[in-house]
N, C-alpha and C positions, 0 to 999 in steps of 0.2 A: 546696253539697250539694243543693241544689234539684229539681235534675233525678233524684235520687237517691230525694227522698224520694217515700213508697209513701201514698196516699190523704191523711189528716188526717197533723198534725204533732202527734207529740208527741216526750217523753226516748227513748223506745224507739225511735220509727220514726228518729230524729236517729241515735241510735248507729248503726243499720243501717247509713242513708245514708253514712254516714261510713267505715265499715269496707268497703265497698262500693267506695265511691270509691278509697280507700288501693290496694285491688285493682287499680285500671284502669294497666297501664303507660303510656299518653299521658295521665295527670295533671300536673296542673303546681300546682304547691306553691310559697308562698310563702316564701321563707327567714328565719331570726331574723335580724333586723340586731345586729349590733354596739352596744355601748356607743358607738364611736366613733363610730359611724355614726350615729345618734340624734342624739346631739350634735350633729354636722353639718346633720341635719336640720333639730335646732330652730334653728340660731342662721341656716338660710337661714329659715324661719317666720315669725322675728322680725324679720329684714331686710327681708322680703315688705311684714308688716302693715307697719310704721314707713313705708316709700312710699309703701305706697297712703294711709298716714294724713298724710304731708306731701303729694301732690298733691291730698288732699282740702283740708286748708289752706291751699295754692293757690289752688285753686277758692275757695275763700271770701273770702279776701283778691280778686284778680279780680272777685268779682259786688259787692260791694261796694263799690268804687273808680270801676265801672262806671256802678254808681248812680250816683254822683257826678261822672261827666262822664269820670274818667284810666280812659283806653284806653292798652292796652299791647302790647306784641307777643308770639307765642304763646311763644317763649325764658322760660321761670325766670329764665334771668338777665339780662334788661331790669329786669323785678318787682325782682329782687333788686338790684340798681345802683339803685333808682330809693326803694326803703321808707325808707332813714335819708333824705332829701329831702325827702318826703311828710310824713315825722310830723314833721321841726324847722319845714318850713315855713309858718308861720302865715299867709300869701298862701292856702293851700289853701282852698275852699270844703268843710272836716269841721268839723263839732260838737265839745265835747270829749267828749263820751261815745264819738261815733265814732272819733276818735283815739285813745283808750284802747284801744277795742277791737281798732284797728289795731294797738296796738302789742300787743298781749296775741298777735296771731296771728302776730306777726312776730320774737316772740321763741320762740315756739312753732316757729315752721318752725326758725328758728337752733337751737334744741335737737333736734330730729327728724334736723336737719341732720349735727350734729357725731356723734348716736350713729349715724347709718346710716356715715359715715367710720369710728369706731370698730368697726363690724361689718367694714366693707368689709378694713380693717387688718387684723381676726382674718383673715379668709376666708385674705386674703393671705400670713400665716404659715402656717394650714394647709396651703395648696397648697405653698407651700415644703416644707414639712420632710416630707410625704408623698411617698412612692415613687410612687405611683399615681399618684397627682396630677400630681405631675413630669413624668411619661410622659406623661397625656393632656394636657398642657399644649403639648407640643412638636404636636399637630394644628392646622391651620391655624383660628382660629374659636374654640378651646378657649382659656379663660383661668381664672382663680382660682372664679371663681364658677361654672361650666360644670363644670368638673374635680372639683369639691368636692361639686356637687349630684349628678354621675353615680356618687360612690363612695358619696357619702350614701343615695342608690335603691337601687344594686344590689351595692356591692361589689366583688369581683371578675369578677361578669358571671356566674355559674356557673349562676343560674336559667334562663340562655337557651341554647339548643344554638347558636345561628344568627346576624350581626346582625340577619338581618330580623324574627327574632322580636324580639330590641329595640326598634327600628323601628316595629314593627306595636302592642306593647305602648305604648310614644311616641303613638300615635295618627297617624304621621307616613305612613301607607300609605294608597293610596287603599280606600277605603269600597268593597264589591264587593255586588253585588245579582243573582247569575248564575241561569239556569235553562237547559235544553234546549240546552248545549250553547253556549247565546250570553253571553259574556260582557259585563257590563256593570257600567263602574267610575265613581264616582265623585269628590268630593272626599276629601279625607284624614278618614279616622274620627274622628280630634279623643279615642282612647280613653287609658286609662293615666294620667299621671303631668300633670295640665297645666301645674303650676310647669317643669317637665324640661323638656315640650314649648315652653314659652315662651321660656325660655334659650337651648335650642339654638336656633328660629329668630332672636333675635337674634344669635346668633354666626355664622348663617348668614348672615344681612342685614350681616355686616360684612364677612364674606368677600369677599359679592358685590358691596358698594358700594367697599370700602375699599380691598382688596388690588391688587396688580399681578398680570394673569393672566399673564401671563411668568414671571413667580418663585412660581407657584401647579400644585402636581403637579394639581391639577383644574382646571386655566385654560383648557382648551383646551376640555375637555367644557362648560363651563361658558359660553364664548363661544358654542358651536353650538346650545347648547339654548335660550339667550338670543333667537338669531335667528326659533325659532320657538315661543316659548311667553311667556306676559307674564312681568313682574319679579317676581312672587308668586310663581308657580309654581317658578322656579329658584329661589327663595331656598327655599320646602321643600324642593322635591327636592335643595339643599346640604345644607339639614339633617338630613335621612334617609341620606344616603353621610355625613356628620360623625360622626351617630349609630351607624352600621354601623363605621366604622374606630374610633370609638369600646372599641367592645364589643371589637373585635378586639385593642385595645392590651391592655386590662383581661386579657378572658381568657387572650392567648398571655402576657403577663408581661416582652415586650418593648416595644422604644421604635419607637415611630412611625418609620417609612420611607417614602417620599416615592416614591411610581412613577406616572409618565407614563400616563396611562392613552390608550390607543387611539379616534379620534373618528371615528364611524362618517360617508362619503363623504354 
């Protein structure tokens, strides 16, 4: 309401603003999520934090081992083939205090461990037994966690007339800085939704490393733009067409169709 409001802020000049705004036909208004949706929400939240809170005890485990001369390879699971070894064997140069410690963080990751699989399991039922989810599931890139997070945002998509406004909402469009007529673009605006935006470019990043572009309705586009633009660059711009067919599954209310797209000479 910002730009709405009229000199100093107070109750008065807010309600203005606000009824002011309601007037503007290209307003854009945020919709009530669902119960479900919420839900969804938090239990990706809670998935989120428990990650980031096991690669932090990671890290800890790592600088500390470190100190102590065992180098390991950047895999989790070197570390983790190698902890039950480290704490039975007494050959080790650890104190017992250090070992203690050791193991208090390696039982910690094991427990951080088994709840993010117990999340990862819910996700998993979710996207099953959802219509929506279903649908966006059948997009190349799209899996349980992708499917779940984009119904958990927005729904059935009805906040957006467009994919690009999706997209652009994603933060997944290039940044524009234009005047007199010349345009001028840069990186991707990075605005919206950053958990969404993160997802989709890992789904995108599998697309492009994973997939067979022969058995991929965007393989061919995807080969030509590879030729002249680096590996970052394609793997957003996957994620921006993902995110676009995305919205379009949501809002038409059908299933994912797969068309050969045309690659420009």
């Amino acid at each position: 309401m910002k730009p709405f409001v009229k000199s100093n802020k107070n109750d008065f000049l807010d309600a203005e603003a606000i009824a002011e705004a309601v007037d503007r036909e290209n307003m854009r208004f945020v919709p009530i999520k669902t119960d479900d949706q919420l839900d969804l929400q938090a239990l990706h939240r809670v998935r989120d934090r428990l990650i980031a809170r096991r690669t932090s005890v990671i890290n800890q485990l790592r600088a500390f081992l470190l100190e102590r001369g065992l180098v390991f390879a950047k895999s989790p699971a070197r570390l983790r083939e190698r902890m039950p070894e480290i704490l039975e064997n007494a050959e080790e140069d650890l104190t017992p205090r250090m070992r203690n410690l050791l193991a208090q963080l390696w039982n910690e990751w094991k427990d951080l461990e088994q709840r993010v699989v117990d999340l990862n399991q819910e996700v998993e039922l979710i996207a099953s037994s959802d219509a929506a989810c279903t649908r966006l599931r059948q997009i190349p890139g799209v899996g349980p966690l992708v499917a779940t997070a984009i119904v958990a945002a927005i729904g059935n998509g009805a906040a957006f007339h467009k994919g690009r406004e999706f997209s652009s909402w994603l933060g997944l469009v290039p940044r524009q800085h234009s005047t007199g007529g010349k345009a001028r673009l840069f990186g991707i605006s990075k605005r919206g939704n950053n958990y969404l935006r993160k997802i989709f470019i890992h789904g995108a990043r599998a697309v492009v490393l994973r997939s067979k572009r022969d058995r991929v309705a965007m393989g061919a586009w995807m080969t030509a733009l590879e030729a002249r633009a680096p590996r970052n660059v394609l793997i957003v711009a996957t994620a921006n067409k993902l995110a676009r067919i995305a919205w379009a599954v949501l809002s038409s209310g059908q299933d994912y169709r797969a068309v050969q797209e045309p690659v420009a000479a």
